[in-house]
C-alpha positions in Angstrom: 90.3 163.3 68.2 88.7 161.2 70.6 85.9 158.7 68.8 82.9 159.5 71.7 83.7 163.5 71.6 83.5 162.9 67.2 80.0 161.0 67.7 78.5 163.6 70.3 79.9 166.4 68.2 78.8 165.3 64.9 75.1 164.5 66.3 74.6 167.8 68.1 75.7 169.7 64.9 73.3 167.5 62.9 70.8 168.0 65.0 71.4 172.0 65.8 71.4 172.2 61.7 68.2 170.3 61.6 66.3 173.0 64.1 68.1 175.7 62.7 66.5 174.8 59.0 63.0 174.0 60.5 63.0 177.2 62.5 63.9 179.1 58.9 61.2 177.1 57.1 63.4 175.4 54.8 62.3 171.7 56.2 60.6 170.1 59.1 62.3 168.9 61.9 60.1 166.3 63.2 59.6 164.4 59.5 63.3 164.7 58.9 64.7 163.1 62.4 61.8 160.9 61.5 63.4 159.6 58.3 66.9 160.3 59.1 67.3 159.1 62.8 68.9 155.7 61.7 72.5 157.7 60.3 73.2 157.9 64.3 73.5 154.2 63.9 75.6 154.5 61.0 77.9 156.9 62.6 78.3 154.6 65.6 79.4 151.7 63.7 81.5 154.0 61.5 83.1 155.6 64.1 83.7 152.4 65.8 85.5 151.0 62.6 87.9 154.0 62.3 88.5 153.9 66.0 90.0 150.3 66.1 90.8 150.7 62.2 89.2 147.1 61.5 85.5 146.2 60.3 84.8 143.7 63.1 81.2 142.2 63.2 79.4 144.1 65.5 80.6 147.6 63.6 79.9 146.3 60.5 76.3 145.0 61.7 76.1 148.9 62.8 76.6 150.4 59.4 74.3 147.6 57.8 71.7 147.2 59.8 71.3 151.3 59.8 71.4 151.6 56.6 68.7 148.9 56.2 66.5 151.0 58.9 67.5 154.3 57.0 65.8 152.5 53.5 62.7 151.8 55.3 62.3 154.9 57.3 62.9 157.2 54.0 61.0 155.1 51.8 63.5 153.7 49.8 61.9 150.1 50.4 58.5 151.3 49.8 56.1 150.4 52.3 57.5 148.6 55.0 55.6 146.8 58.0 57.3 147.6 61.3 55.5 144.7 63.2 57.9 142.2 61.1 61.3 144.6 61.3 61.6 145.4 64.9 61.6 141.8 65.6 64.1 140.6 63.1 66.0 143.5 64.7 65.6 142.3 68.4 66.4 138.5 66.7 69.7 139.6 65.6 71.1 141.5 68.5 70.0 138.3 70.4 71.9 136.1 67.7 74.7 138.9 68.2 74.9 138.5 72.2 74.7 134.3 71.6 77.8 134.4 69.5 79.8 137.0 71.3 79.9 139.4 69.3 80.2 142.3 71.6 83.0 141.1 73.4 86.2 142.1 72.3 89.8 141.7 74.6 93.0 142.6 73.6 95.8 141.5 74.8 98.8 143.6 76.0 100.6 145.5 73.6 103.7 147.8 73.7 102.4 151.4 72.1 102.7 154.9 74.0 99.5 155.4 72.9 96.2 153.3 72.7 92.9 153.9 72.0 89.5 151.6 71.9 85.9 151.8 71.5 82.9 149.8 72.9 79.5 150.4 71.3 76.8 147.9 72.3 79.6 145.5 74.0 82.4 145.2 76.4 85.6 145.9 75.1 89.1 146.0 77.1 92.7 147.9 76.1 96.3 147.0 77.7 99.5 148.5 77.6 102.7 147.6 79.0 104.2 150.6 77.5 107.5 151.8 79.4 106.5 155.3 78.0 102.9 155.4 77.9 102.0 158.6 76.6 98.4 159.2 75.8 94.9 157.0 75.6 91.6 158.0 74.1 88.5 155.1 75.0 84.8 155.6 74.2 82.2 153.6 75.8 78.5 154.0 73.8 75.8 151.8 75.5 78.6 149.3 76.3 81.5 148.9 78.8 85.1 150.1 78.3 88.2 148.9 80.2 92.0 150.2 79.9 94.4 148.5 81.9 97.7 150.6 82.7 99.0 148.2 85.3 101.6 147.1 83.3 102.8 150.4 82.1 105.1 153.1 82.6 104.6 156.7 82.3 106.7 159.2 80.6 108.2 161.8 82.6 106.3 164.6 82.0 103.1 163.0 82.8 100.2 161.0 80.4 97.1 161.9 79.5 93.6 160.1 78.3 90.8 161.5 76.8 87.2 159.1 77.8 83.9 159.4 76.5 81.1 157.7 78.3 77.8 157.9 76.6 74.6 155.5 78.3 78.3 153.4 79.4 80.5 152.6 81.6 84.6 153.5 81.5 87.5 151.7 83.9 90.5 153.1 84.2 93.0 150.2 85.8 95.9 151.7 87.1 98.9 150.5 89.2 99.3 152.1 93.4 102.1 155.1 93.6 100.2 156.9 90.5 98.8 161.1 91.2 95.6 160.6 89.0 93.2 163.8 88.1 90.1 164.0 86.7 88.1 166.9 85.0 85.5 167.1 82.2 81.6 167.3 81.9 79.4 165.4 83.7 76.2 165.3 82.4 73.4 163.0 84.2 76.5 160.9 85.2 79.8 161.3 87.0 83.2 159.6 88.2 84.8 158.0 90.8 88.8 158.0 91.9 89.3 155.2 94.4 93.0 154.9 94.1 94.8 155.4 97.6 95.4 159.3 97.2 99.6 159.1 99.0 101.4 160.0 96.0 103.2 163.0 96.2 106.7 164.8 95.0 108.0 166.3 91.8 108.5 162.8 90.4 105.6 161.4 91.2 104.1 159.4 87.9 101.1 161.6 86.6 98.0 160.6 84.8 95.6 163.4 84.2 92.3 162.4 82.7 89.4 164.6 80.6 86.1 163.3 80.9 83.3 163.7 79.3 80.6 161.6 80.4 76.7 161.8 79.3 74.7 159.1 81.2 77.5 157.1 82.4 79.7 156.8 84.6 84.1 156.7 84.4 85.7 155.0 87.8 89.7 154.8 88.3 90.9 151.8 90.6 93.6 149.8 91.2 93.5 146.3 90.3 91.6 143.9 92.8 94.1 142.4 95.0 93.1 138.9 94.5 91.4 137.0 91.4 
């Protein structure tokens, strides 16, 4: 399953659970999203960890941080004075941007299928795959690029799966390729620029499904000089 479509699924049914109980008077909604909001930052970083099955920094500073945030805001720290968290919070993500944390680039690699995920940073997926089959990429307050200009396509067509939450998804792809897009936009959309003259039975097909939330998902070629 695609890592975006997990996190958007998981949250909804949190939060359609949490109305659901408040609406049968077993809790209240408000003081609960109140104490429990920071596990959204948990499941980022989480997700994030699973998706490129390593803990790098910024994932890892994800899960910590919001479980730090999630003792404060439950009580688990006793009192705690916001005044002096937010800005140790703002200090580290400043720290984190400094030191590069959010930039990730990985170089080209040989699998039929790929996937990557960017949350809070830029991160960018290659393949020079002479049967790329499949791709799933997830961009989450962050910037996601997957480079197909080096790859070939199996016969029957490839498919990629891109999630685009308050982010930004490229889709690289070499000239001579039919691309398709279809999905949900919600308060965002997408944009094909590749040169639309590809046509015949054997025509190399990429079909992509989108779902994009405040974002935005653009397929191009690759720029012609630089």
């Amino acid at each position: 399953m695609n890592a975006g479509r997990a996190v958007v699924g998981t949250l909804l049914v949190g939060l359609g659970s949490v109305f659901l109980l408040d609406t049968a008077g077993v809790l209240d909604a408000a003081t609960t999203l109140g104490d429990w909001w920071p596990l959204a930052i948990v499941f980022l970083g989480a997700f994030q960890i699973a998706s490129e099955r390593r803990a790098g920094p910024l994932p890892l500073a994800l899960v910590v941080g919001g479980l730090v945030v999630l003792g404060a805001t439950t009580g688990l720290f006793g009192t705690v004075d916001w005044g002096i968290v937010w800005p140790i919070v703002l200090i580290s993500m400043g720290l984190g941007l400094l030191l590069g944390w959010g930039r990730q680039r990985m170089g080209a690699v040989d699998q039929a299928e790929v996937s990557g995920m960017a949350v809070l940073s830029s991160s960018r997926v290659a393949t020079r795959s002479t049967a790329f089959e499949r791709a799933s990429v997830t961009a989450v307050l962050g910037a996601m690029t997957l480079d197909l200009t080096k790859a070939t396509l199996v016969p029957g067509g490839a498919s990629i799966t891109a999630t685009a939450v308050f982010g930004g998804i490229n889709v690289v792809v070499p000239t001579g390729w039919a691309v398709t897009i279809s999905g949900v936009p919600l308060f965002g959309g997408w944009d094909d620029t590749t040169t639309r003259v590809a046509e015949g039975p054997n025509v190399p097909r990429l079909e992509i499904q989108a779902l994009v939330l405040f974002g935005g998902l653009e397929v191009k070629h690759p720029r012609r000089w630089g």
